[in-house]
N, C-alpha and C positions, 0 to 999 in steps of 0.2 A: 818444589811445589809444582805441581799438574797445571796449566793454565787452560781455560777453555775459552774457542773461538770461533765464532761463525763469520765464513768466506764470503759475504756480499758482494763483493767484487767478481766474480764465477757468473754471478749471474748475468752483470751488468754490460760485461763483456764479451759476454755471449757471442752477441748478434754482430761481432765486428771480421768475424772470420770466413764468411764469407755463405754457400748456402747451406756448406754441412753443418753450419754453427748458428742457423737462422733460427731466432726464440720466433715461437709462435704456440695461438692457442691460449684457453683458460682452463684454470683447474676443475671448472665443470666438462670441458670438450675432455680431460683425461682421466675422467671417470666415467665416460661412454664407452660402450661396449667396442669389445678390440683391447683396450688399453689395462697394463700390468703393471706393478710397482714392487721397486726393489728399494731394497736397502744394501748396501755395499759398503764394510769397513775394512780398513787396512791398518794392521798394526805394526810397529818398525820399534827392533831394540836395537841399535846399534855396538851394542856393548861401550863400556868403559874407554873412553879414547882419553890417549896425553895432550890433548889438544882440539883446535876446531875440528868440527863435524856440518857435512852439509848433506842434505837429502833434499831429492825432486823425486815427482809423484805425479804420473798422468792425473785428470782431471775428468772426470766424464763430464761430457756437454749437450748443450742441445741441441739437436739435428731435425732437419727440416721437416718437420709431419710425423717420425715416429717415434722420437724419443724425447725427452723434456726434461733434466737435474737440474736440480733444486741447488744450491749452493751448498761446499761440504761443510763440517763442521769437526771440529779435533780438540782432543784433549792432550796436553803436552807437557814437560818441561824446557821446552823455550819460549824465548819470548820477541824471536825472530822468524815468522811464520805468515808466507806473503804469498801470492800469486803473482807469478811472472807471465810474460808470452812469448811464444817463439814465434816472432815478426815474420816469417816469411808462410810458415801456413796456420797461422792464429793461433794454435793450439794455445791453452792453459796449462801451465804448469806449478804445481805449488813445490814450493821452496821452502824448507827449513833449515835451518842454522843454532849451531851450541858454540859457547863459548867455552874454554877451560878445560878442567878432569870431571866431567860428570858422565851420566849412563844417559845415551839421549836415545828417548823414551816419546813416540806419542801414538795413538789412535784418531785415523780419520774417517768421519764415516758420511755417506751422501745418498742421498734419495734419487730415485730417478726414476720416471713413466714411460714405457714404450710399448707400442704396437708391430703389429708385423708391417714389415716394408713387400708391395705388391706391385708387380711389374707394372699396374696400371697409375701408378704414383708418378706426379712431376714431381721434380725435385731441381728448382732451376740454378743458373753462375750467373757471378758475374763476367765478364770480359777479363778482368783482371786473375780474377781468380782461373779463366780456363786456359789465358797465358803461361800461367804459374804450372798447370800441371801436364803441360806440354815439354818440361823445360827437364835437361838429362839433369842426374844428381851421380856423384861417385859413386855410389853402389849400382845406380840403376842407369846407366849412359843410353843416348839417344845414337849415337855414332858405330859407325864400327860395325863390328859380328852385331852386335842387337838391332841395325837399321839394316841391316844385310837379313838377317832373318827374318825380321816382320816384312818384308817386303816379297820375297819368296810365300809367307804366309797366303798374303792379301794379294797377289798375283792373278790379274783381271778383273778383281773386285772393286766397285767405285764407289759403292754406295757403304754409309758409313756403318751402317747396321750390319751388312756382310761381313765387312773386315771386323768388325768386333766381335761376329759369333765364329768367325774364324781364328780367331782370336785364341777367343774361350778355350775352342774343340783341340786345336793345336794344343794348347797349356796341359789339359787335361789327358788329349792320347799321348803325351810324350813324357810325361812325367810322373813322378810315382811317390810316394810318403815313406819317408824314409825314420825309421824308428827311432834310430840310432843318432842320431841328430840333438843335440842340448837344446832346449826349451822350443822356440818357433822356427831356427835356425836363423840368419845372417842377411837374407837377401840381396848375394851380391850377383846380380843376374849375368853380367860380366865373366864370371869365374863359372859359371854353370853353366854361357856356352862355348866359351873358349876349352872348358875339361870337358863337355859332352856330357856332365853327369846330371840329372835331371833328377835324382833323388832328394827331396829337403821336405819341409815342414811348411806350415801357413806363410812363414815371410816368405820363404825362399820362394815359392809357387807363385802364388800372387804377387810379390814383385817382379816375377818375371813376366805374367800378362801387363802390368802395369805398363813397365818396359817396353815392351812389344806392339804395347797400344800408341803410346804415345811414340814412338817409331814410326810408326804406321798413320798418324798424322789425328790421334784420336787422344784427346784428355782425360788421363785416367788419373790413380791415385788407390794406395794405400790406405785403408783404415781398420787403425788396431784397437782393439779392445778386449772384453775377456767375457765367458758366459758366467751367467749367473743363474739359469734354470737347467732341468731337465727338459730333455726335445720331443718336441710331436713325432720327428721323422725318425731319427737313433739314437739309439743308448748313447751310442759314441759321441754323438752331437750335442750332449747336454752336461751339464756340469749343478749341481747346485750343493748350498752348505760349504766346506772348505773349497774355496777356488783358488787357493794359492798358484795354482799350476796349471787352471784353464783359459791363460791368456789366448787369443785367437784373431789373426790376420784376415781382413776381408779385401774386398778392391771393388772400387767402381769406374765405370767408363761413360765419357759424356756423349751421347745422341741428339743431334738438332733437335727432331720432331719428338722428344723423350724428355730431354734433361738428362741426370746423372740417375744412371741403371745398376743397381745393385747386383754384384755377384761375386760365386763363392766359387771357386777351380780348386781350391786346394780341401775343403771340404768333401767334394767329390772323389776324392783320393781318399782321403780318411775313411769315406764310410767301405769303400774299395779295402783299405787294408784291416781298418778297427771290424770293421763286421763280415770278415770274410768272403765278401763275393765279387767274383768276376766283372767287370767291368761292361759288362754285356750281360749283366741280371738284367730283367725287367725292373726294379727297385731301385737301381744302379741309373738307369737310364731315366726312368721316371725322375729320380732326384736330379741328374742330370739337365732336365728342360727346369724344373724351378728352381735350381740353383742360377740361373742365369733369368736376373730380375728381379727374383725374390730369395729375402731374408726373413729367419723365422727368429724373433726377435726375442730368443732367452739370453741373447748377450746385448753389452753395450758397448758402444762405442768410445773409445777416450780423444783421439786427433788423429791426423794424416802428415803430421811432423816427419820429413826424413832426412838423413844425414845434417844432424843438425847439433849446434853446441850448448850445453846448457846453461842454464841465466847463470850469470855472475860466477865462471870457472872458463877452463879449456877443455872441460873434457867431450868429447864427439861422442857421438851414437848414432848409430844407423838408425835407429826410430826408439820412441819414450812409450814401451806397453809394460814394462817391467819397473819397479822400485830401481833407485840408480841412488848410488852415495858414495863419499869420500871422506876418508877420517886419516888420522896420522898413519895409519895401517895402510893408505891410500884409496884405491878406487877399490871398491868391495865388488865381488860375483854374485849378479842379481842373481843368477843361478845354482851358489852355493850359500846353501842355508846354514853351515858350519860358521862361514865367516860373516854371513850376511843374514840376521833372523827377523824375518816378517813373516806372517802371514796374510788370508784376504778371506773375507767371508761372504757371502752373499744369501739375505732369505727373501721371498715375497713377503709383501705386508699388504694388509686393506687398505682403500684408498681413505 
């Protein structure tokens, strides 16, 4: 039997994560001009397992001024279907659980309003929270070659805005989008500069400015999420209808006089290899200045979760943008849909 269940708890919990998870606004302010609404389902069969089965499931949430989810809602056959958090960067995670020999089966699907995020946007932290994203993690260390590099970077620069668009510039001339790469790559910033290879996907990119930033004495942070529209800027940049495989890595960096500044380095690579041009187009370079500030908000964001372990198990992950499960068969390849079959959908809807 299918049960259905709406996540009240998503909402409530929102506003505990700190500013990227600040509920704000009424549902008249997100039907003001600017503002888009999606609907995003995700479907997971795990097949036939001899035993328990668990799945976790990024959560999109609310973020300060451009985005707004509604609580998800699922149809399933379990009857173990809960929202967790991962206590160190708030993130929601929802969590399900089968008992037994059964085919565990569910559909979740969640509402969400967003506007484009513009550089002239605050977006404030707390103290605690700009502690937090200061602080090295296994994949992305503060020490070592990655404090030795961002310092060379930001080399006579004092002011915090310099070193962060030096940052940026750095990430972007030295690295490249690398095709061949499985799903967003790994982000181990570590291994990309101790090997020199600067090739990788949205994680690997932007976890390297993250790295670098906070190196460099500047609060940044990962945040993943996946698109759900086609792009005003490129083909390449939009995704809509099947989005199984357009998860996408953003990062922001915190500014005194600013707050937390949205920006995309590894997008700028993308539109560099996906749309064929030089890195010195005019289009290339245009994208280039509003990629640093501004986000064109056909995607949404799910948490800023990294190197982290999932509720109630041992298993790690460098970050939660992908489906993640464990059945007798053990830990399933969110990347292979042989062993591992979801899908993700995404349409606009009227408000």
């Amino acid at each position: 039997m299918l049960n259905r269940r709406l996540f009240l708890k998503s909402a409530s919990t929102a506003a505990l994560a700190g500013a990227w998870l600040t509920a704000g606004g009424s549902h008249a302010a997100e039907t003001a001009e600017g503002w888009r609404r999606f609907e995003v389902t995700t479907k997971v069969n795990l097949k036939p397992s001899e035993g328990p089965a668990q799945l976790w499931l990024p959560v999109i949430q609310t973020a300060a001024g451009y985005q707004k989810a509604e609580a998800p809602r699922s149809v399933s056959n379990s009857n173990d279907i809960r929202i967790e958090k991962d206590h160190a960067s708030g993130a929601d995670i929802l969590l399900v659980s089968w008992q037994g020999e059964v085919e565990p089966l569910i559909e979740v699907s969640q509402r969400v309003a967003t506007r484009d995020r513009r550089i002239t946007d605050t977006v404030a932290a707390t103290p605690e929270e700009l502690r937090h994203e200061l602080q090295g993690t296994p994949s992305m260390p503060v020490d070592g070659i990655v404090k030795e590099t961002a310092m060379r970077i930001v080399e006579g620069r004092e002011r915090a805005e310099d070193r962060a668009r030096a940052i940026y510039d750095w990430v972007i001339d030295n690295t490249f989008r690398d095709a061949n790469i499985a799903g967003c790559g790994v982000g181990n910033v570590k291994d990309m500069l101790e090997s020199g290879y600067f090739g990788g996907k949205c994680a690997d990119i932007s976890s390297l400015f993250v790295a670098l930033a906070r190196a460099a004495g500047l609060p940044a942070r990962d945040v993943f999420g996946i698109r759900v529209a086609d792009s005003a800027d490129f083909k390449s940049l939009g995704r809509s209808g099947d989005v199984t495989k357009a998860q996408h890595c953003r990062a922001e960096v915190y500014l005194d006089n600013r707050g937390w500044v949205a920006v995309d380095p590894a997008d700028v690579r993308k539109v560099v290899l996906e749309e064929k041009l030089p890195l010195d187009h005019p289009a290339v370079r245009a994208f280039r200045e509003k990629a640093y500030g501004n986000w064109e908000m056909n995607w949404v964001g799910y948490n800023t979760a990294r190197d982290l372990v999932l509720p109630e198990s041992e298993m790690k992950q460098g970050f939660l943008m992908y489906p993640a499960a464990l059945t007798s068969r053990g830990e399933l390849d969110c990347l292979n849909p042989k062993t591992f079959a979801y899908s993700i959908t995404a349409r606009e809807i009227s408000a």
